[in-house]
C-alpha positions in Angstrom: 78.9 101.0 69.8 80.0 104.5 69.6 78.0 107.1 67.5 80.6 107.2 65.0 80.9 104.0 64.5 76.8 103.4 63.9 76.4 104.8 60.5 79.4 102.9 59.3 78.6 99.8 60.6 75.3 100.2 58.4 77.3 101.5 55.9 79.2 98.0 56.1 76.2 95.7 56.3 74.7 97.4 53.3 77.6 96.8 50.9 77.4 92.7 52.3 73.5 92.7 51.4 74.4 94.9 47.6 77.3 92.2 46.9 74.8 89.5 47.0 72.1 91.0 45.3 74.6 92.1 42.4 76.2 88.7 41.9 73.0 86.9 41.4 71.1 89.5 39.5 73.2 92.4 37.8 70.4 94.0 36.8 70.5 98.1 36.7 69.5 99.0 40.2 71.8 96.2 41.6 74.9 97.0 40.0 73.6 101.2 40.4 73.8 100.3 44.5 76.5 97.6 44.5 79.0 100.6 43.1 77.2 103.2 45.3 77.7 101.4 48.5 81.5 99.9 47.2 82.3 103.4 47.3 80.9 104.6 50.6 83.0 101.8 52.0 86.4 102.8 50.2 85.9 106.6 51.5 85.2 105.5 54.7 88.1 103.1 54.7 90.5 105.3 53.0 89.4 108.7 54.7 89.0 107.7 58.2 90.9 104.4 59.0 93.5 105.9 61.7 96.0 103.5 60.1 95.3 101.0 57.8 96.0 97.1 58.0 96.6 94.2 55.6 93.1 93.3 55.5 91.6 97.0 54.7 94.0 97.2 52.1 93.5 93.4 50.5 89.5 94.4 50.8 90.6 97.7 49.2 92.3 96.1 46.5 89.5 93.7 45.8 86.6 96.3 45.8 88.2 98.4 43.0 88.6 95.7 41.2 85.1 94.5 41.5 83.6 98.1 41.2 85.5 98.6 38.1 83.7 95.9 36.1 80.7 96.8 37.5 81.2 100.5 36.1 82.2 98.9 32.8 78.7 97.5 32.9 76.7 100.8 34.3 78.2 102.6 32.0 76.1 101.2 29.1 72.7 101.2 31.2 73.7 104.6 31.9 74.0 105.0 28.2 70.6 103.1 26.8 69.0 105.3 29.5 69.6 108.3 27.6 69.6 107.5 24.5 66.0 106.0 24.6 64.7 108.8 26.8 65.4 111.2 23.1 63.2 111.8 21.4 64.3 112.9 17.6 62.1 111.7 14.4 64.7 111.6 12.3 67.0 108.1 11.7 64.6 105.6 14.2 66.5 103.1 12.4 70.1 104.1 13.4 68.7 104.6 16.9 67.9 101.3 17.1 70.7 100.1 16.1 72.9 101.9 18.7 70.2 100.3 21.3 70.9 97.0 19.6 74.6 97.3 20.1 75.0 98.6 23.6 72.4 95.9 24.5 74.9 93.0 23.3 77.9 94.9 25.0 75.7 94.6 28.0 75.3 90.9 27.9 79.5 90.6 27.6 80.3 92.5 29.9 77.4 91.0 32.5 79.3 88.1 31.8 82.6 89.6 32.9 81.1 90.6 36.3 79.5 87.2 37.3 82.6 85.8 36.3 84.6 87.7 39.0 81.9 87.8 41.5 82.4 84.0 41.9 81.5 82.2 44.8 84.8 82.1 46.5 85.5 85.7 45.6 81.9 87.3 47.5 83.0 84.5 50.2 86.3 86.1 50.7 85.4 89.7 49.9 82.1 89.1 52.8 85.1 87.7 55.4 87.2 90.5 54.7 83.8 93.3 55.1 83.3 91.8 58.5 86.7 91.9 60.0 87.1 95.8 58.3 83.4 96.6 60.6 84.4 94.5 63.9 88.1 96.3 64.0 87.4 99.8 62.4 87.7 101.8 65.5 87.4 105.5 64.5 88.4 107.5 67.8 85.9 110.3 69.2 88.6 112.9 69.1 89.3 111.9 65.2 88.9 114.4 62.3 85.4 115.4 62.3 83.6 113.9 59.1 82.3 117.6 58.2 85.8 119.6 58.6 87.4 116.7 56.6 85.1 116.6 53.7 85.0 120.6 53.7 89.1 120.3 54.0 89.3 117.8 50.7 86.9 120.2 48.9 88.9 123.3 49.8 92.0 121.6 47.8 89.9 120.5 45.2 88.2 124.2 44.9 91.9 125.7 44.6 92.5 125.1 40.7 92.7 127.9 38.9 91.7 128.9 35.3 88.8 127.9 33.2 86.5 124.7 33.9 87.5 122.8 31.3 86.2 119.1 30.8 89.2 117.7 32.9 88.5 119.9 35.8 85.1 119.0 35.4 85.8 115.4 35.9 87.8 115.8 38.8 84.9 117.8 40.2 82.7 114.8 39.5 84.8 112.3 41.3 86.1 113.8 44.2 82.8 115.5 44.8 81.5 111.9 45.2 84.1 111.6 47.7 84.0 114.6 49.9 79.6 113.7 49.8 80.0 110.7 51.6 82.3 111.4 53.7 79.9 114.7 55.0 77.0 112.2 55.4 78.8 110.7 58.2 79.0 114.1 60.0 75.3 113.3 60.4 71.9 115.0 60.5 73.4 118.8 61.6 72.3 121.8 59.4 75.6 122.5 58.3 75.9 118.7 57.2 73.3 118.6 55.4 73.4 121.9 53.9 76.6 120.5 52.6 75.5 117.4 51.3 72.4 118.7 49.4 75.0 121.4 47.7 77.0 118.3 46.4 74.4 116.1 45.7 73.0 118.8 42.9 76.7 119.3 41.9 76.9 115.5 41.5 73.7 115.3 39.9 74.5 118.1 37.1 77.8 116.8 36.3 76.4 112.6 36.3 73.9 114.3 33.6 76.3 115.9 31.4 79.2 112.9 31.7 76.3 110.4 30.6 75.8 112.2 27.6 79.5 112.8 26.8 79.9 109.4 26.7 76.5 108.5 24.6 78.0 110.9 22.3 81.5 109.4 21.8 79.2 105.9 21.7 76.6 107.5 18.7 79.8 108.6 16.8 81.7 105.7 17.1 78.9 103.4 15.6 77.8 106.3 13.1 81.2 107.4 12.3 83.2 110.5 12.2 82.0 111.5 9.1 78.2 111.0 8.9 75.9 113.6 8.7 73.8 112.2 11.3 70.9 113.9 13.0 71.3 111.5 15.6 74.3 112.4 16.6 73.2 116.3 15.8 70.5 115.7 18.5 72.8 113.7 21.2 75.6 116.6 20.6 73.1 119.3 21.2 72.1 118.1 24.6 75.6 117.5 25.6 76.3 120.9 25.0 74.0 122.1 27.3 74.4 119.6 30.3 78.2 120.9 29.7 77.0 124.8 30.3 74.7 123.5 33.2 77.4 121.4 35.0 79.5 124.7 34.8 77.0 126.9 36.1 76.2 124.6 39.0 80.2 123.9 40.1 80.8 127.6 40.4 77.7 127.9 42.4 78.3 124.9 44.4 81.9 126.7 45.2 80.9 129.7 45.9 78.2 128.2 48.3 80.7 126.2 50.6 83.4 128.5 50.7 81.3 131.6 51.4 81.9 133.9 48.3 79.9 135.9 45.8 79.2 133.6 42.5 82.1 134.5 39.4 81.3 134.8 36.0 81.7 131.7 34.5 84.9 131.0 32.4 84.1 128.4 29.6 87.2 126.5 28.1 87.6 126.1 24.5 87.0 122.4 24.7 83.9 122.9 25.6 81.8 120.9 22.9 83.7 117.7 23.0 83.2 114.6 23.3 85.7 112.5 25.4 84.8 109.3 25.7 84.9 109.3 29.7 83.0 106.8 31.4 79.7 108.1 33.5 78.1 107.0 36.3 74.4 107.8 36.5 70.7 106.3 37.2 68.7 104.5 34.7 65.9 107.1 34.7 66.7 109.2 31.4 69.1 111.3 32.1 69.4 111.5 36.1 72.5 111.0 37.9 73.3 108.5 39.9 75.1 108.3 43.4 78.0 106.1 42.4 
């Protein structure tokens, strides 16, 4: 097997062992790793595939779908994460009732996922993940994993203006993007000077999206026009992950294309809440690689 071809293949294998593990236990971790490693797969398949057949695009097609609901489910462990990592004296009783409800959107929409990760789905969508690995032949003189993630970075890196929240989101998933795609450019300097730059970007905008969302969650169940400390407190740290996540993508800019860090421009959208889903570890409020 050719060199590029090895961390693929593993990349391949690992989504077959994550699809099993998530189907029969969708616990946090599981369904964390099952989206992680769906969408190592899609980059590579989407990225590097020198032209792709029915069967990439029919697994394509599938994955999505299947990494969708499991992002619908992330989303709240993401959620409960954070919100039980706060710590604010005031209204333990709303808290718990937030907790409460997130936990029984959980348990609907775990039941959504087994139901599409039935046995004859994971039995086709296992088929399909071996045929992609036996016949994925990326040639030697192919676009080099490194200049292609820097070149999808350098497009992304060309908008112009303030960082407002929707440029922030397009940061947040392209930048997952253009990461695993450098990974494959192995364990050079430059490679993984690159990946550790996006990995903090990833990891500063994962922390403010998660609370962004908790926020939009907390109002929802407090409503709009509650005085609520609760939602005072959640607010407050969504602020700042908001001025951190700015901070950081003008650094991480600045670091891959070579140029002196700008001030930073800050939209006047800055405070609120959207609603967007985030994708981020269990621990607190740690991003996750998804």
């Amino acid at each position: 097997m050719a060199a590029r071809q090895q961390p693929t293949h593993r990349l391949f294998q690992k989504l077959d062992r994550q699809l099993g593990k998530v189907a029969s236990q969708p616990l946090p971790e599981n369904v964390h790793q099952f989206r992680t490693a769906t969408r190592r797969v899609e980059a590579i398949l989407e990225e590097l595939a020198p032209e792709p057949d029915r069967n990439h695009r029919k697994l394509l097609k599938m994955l999505s779908r299947l990494r969708k609901r499991a992002g619908r489910l992330r989303d709240l462990d993401v959620q409960t994460a954070a919100l039980r990592s706060l710590r604010v004296s005031e209204e333990p009783q709303r808290k718990a009732e937030v907790l409460r409800t997130l936990s029984d959107m959980r348990s609907k929409r775990e039941k959504k996922l087994l139901n599409a990760l039935d046995l004859e789905t994971v039995r086709e969508v296992r088929k399909r993940l071996k045929r992609a690995d036996a016949e994925l032949k990326i040639p030697e003189n192919g676009p080099d994993p490194l200049l292609l993630a820097s070149r999808i970075f350098a497009t992304l890196a060309r908008q112009q203006g303030p960082l407002t929240e929707e440029v922030l989101h397009q940061y947040r998933i392209t930048g997952k993007r253009v990461r695993y795609i450098a990974e494959l450019a192995g364990d050079s300097p430059e490679a993984q000077q690159m990946v550790s730059q996006l990995k903090r970007m990833q990891d500063s905008l994962g922390e403010w999206h998660d609370w962004l969302t908790l926020a939009a969650t907390v109002k929802k169940q407090v409503g709009s026009g509650t005085n609520s400390a609760l939602l005072s407190a959640v607010n407050n740290i969504m602020r700042a992950k908001f001025r951190d996540a700015l901070q950081t993508v003008t650094q991480t800019k600045a670091a891959l294309q070579g140029k002196p860090v700008a001030p930073v421009r800050l939209a006047a959208t800055t405070g609120a809440a959207s609603g967007r889903k985030p994708v981020t570890s269990q621990g607190g409020a740690k991003a996750a690689i998804a």
